[in-house]
C-alpha positions as MATLAB code, in Angstrom:
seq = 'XXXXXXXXXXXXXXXXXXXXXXXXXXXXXXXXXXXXXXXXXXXXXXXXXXXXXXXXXXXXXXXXXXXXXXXXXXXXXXXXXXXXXXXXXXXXXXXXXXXXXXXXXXXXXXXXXXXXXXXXXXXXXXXXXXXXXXXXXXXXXXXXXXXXXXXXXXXXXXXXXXXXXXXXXXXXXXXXXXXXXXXXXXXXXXXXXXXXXXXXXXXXXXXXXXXXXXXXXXXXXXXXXXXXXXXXXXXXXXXXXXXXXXXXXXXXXXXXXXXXXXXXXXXXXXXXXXXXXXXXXXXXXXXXXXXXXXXXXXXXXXXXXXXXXXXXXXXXXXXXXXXXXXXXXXXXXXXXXXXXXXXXXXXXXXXXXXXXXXXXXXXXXX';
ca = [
       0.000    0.000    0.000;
       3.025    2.373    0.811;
       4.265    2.285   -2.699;
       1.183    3.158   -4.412;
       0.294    5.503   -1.663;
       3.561    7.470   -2.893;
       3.062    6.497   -6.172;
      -0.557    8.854   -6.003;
       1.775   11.643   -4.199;
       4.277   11.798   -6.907;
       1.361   12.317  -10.129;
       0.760   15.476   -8.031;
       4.327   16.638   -7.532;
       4.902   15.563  -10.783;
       2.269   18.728  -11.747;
       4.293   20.815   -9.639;
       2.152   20.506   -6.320;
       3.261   19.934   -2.599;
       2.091   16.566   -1.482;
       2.624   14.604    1.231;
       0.908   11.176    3.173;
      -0.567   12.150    6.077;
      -2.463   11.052    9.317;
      -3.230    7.590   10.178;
      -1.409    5.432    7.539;
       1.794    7.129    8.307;
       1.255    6.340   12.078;
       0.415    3.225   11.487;
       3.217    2.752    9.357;
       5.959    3.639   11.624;
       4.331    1.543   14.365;
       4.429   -1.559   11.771;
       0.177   -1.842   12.011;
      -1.817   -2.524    8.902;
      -4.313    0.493    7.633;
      -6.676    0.945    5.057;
      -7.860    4.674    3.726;
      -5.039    6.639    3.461;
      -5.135   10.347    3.459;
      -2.711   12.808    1.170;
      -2.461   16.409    1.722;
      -1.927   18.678   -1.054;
      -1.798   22.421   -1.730;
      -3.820   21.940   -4.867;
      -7.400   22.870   -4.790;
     -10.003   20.387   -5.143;
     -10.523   22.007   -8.785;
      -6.718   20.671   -9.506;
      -6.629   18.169   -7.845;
      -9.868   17.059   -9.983;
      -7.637   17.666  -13.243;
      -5.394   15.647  -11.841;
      -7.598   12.785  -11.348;
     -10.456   13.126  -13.244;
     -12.241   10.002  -11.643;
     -12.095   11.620   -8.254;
     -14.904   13.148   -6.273;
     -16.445   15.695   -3.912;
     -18.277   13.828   -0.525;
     -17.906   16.690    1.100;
     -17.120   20.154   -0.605;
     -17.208   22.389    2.317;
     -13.902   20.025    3.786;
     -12.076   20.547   -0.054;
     -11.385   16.939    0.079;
     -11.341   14.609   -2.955;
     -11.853   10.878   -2.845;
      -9.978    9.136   -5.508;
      -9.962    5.664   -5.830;
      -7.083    3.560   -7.252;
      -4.991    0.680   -7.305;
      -7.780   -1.029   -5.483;
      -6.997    1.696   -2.311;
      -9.811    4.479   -1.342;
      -7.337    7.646   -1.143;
      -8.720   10.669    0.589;
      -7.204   14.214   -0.677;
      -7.197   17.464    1.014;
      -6.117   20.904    0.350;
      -4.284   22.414    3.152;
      -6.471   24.656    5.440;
      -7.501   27.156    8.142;
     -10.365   26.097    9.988;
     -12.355   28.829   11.931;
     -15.584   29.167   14.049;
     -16.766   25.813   14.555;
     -20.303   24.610   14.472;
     -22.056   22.940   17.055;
     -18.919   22.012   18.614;
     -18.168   19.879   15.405;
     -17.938   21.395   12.022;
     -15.677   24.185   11.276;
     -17.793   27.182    9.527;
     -15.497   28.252    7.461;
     -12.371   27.145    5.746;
      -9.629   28.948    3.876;
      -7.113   27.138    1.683;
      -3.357   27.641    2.700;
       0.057   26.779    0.681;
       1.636   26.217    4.257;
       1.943   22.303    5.501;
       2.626   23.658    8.950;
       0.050   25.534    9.370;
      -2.377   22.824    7.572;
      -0.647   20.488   10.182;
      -1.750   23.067   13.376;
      -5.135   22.671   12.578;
      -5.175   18.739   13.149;
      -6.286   17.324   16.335;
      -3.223   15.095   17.924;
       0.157   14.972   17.192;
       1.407   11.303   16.358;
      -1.692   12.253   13.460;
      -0.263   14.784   12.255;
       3.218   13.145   11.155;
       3.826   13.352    7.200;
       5.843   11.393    4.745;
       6.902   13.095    1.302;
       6.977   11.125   -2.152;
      10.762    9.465   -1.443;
       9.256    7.961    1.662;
      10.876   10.718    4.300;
       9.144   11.096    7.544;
       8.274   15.306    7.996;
       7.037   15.914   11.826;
       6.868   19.264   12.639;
       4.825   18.586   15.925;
       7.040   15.431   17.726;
       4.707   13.067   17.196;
       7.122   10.737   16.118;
       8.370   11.115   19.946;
       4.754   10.434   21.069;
       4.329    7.590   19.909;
       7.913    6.481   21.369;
       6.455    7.873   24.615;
       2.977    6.179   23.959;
       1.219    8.873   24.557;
      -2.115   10.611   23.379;
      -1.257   14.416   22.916;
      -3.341   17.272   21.193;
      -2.007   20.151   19.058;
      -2.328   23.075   21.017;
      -4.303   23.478   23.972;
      -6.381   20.412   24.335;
      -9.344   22.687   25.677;
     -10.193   24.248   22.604;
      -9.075   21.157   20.401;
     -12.463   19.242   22.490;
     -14.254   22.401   22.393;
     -13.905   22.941   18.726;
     -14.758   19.489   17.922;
     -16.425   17.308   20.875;
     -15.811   14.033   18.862;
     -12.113   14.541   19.614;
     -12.984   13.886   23.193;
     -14.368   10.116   22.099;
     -11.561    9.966   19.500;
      -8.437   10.688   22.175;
      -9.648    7.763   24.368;
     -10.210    5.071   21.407;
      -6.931    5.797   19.783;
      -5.433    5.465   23.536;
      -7.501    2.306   23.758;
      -6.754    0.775   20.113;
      -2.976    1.477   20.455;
      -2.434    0.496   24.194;
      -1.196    4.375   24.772;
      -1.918    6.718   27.478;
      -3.605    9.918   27.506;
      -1.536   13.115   28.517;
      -1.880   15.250   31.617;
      -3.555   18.170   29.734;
      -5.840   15.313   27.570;
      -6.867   13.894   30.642;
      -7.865   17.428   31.879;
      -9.321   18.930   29.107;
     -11.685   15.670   28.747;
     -13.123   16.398   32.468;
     -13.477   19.746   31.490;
     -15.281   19.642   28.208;
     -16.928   16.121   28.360;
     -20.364   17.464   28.085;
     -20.039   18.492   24.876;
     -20.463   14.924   24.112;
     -24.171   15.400   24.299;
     -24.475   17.298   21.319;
     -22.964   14.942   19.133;
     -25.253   12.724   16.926;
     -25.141    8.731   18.027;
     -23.925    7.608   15.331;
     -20.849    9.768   15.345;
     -20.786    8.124   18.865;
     -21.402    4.805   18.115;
     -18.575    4.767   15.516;
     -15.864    5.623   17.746;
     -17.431    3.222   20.430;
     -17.730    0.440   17.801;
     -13.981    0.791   17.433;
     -13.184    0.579   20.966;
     -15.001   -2.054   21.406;
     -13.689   -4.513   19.116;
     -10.199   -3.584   20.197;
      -8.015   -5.477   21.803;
      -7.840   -3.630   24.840;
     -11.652   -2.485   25.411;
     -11.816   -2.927   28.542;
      -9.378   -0.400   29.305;
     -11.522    1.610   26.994;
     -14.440    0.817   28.851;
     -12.215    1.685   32.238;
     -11.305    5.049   30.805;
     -15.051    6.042   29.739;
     -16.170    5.351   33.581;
     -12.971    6.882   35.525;
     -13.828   10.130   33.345;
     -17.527   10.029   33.988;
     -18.092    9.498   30.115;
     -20.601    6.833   30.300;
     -23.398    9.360   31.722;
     -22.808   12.095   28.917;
     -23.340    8.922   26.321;
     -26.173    7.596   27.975;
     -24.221    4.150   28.734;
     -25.664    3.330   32.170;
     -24.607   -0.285   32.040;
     -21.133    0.599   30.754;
     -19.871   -0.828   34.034;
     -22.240   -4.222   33.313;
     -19.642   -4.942   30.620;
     -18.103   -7.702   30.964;
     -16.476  -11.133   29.974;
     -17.262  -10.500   25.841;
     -15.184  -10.355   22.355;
     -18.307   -9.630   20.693;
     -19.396   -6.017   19.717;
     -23.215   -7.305   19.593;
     -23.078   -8.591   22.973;
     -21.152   -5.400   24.798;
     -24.474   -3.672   22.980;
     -26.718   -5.800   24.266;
     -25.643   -5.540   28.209;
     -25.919   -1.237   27.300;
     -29.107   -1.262   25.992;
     -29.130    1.753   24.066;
     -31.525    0.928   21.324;
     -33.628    3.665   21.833;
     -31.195    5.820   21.228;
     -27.776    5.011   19.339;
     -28.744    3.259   15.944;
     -28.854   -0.186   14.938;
     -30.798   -2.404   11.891;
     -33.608   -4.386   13.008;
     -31.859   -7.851   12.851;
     -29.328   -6.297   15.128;
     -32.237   -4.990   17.720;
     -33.629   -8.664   17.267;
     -30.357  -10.237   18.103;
     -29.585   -8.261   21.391;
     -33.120   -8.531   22.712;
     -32.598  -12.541   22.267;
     -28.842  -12.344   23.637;
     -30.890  -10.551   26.841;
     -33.122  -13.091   27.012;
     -30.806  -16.010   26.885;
     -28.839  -14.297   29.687;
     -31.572  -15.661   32.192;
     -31.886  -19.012   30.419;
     -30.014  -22.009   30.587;
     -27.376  -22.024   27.445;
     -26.664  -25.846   27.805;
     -30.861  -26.153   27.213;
     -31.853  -28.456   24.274;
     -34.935  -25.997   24.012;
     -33.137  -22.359   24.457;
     -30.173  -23.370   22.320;
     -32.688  -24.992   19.778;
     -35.340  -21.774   19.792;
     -32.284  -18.805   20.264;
     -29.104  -20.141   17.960;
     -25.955  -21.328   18.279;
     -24.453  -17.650   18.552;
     -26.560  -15.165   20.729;
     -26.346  -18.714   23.562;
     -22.420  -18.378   22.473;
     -22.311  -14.349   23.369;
     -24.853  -14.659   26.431;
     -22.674  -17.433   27.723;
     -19.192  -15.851   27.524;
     -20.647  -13.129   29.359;
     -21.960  -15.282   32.350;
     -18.363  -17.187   32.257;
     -19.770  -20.170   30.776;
     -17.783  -22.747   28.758;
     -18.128  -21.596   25.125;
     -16.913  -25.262   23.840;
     -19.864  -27.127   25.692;
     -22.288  -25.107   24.283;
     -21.176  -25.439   21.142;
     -20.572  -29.084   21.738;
     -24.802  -29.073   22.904;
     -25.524  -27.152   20.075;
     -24.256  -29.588   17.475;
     -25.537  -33.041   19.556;
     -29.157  -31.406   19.045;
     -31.483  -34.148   17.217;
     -32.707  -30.958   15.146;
     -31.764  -27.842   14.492;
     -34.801  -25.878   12.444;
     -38.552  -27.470   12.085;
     -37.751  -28.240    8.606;
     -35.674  -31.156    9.985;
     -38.600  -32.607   11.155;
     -39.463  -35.873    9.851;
     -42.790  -34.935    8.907;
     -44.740  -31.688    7.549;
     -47.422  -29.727    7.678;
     -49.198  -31.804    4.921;
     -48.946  -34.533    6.867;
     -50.525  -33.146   10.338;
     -53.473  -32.494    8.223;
     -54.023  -35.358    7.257;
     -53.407  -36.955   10.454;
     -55.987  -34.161   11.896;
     -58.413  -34.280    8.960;
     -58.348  -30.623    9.223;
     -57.813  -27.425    6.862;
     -54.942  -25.287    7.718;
     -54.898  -23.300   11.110;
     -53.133  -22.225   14.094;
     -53.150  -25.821   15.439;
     -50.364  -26.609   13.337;
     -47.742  -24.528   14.906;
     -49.252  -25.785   18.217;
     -48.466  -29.160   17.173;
     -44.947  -28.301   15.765;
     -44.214  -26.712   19.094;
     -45.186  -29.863   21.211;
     -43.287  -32.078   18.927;
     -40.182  -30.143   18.829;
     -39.847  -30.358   22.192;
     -40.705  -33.827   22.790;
     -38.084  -34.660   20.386;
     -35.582  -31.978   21.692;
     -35.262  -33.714   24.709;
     -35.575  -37.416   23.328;
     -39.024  -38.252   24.319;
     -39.735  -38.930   21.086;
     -38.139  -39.840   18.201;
     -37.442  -38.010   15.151;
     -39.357  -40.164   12.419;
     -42.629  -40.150   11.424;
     -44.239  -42.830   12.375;
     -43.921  -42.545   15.657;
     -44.388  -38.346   15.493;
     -47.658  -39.192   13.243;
     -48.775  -41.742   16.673;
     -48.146  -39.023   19.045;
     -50.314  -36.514   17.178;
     -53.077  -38.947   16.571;
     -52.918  -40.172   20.034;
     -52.407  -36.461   21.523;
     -54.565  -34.473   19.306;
     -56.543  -36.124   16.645;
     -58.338  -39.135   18.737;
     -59.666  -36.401   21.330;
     -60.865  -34.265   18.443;
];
């Protein structure tokens, strides 16, 4: 990725612009982690930068970035900047396009993300962030109170970059978070939730989730079971125990599969019946959170006689006819008794014998 990533820098030196790799990939890079997007900052407009790749696009104008995808990569461009009078603690209301890297780099919210790297692979760092991340340490650019009060997210973002790389947050971060942390509230949920979402499925989240509560975080994110959390890999199930469906956002099949992962949490996960009715998975996730052995439930989950009605050894056809009846509610009734009788091997799976049951059960008492 590194040597297309200059490769992209150099087709806009070559048109006699300054260009450089900045932000996360270079961090990444000198810390030897894998990253994905990879952001290049230019002192071309997004008008030239357009003529420089004419399959680029605008997402967002007012941020005079350009997206241009190539070599497989998504490559985000932007024109170096002043920022000024931000919105709603998030948005900057104005910008103003600069031909100064510094200055583009001032404007950035911590250091170790605002170290550059220029087409021939030299590392530029104007701000020591190279030393920060020797250090392992979280530091903003400038005062860290009107970094968070400028843009809140920064607040969320300081603590999950802490949390994702194992660092620690400096003095002044630490400081400036108590200060401005309920700014937080007027961020949108999902802007939330991203951030979170990243935390989460880090390797160290539960320092994450130890940082949120020693800074009083989880009450300005309306996470009143943060400190619930426990004993989970899974994002799904760290959602489930916060219960926040009401407000952050999720797709239905996700709000389906965390009210079932709460219900399981009361159930037995070893249960013919609950692992039969709930799945394989949400008994998985509710059991790793109660400290139950994962491998015997999947080891119950896999000895079940069935695993879905249609492995039934008879059909719906055929309770009809064994009921001499047109089709109703009874049916699922029936399913339901049978399942269960063969879930916990008081019957037998074949058809026959399920056919005798439901004539001697239901049909002769008709």
């Amino acid at each position: 990725m590194l040597d297309n990533a200059l490769k992209l820098v150099k087709e806009l030196t070559d048109h006699d612009y300054k260009a450089y790799v900045v932000g996360g990939f270079v961090r990444d890079y000198l810390l030897g982690r894998e990253s994905q997007d990879i952001d290049i900052c230019t002192n071309a407009t997004p008008k030239e930068i357009k003529e420089v790749f004419p399959e680029g696009f605008l997402p967002t104008d007012d941020y005079g970035s350009v997206v241009v995808n190539k070599y497989g990569i998504r490559f985000e461009i932007t024109t170096f900047r002043k920022e000024f009078n931000y919105e709603n603690h998030r948005k900057p209301v104005e910008i103003e396009y600069i031909d100064d890297l510094y200055q583009d780099l001032l404007r950035r919210d911590f250091t170790i993300n605002a170290i550059c790297m220029d087409e021939n692979g030299e590392i530029i760092d104007f701000l020591g962030g190279r030393d920060d991340l020797n250090r392992c340490i979280i530091r903003t650019i400038g005062d860290a109170d009107e970094r968070f009060e400028q843009d809140a997210l920064r607040i969320l973002r300081a603590i999950r970059f802490a949390t994702v790389l194992d660092f620690h947050l400096d003095a002044e971060v630490v400081e400036a978070i108590r200060n401005q942390r309920v700014l937080l509230r007027e961020l949108s949920y999902q802007r939330k939730k991203d951030e979170l979402d990243k935390m989460f499925v880090s390797g160290y989240a539960e320092r994450g989730i130890e940082m949120l509560l020693e800074y009083h975080l989880d009450k300005y994110l309306d996470l009143d079971n943060l400190s619930k959390v426990t004993n989970t890999n899974s994002l799904i199930g760290i959602w489930s125990i916060l219960n926040v469906e009401a407000y952050y956002p999720f797709s239905n099949n996700e709000k389906e599969m965390m009210a079932d992962i709460r219900k399981v949490m009361s159930l037995n996960n070893y249960d013919p019946m609950t692992l039969y009715r709930y799945g394989l998975y949400v008994n998985s996730v509710a059991g790793e959170m109660k400290g139950l052995d994962k491998k015997k439930i999947t080891e119950c989950y896999n000895g079940l006689v069935i695993h879905r009605r249609q492995d039934l050894d008879i059909s719906s056809e055929d309770i009809m006819e064994c009921m001499h009846k047109e089709p109703g509610e009874y049916i699922g009734d029936i399913y339901e008794d049978i399942e269960k009788e063969v879930l916990y091997h008081r019957l037998a799976n074949d058809k026959k014998q399920l056919l005798d049951y439901i004539y001697k059960n239901y049909a002769s008492n008709r």
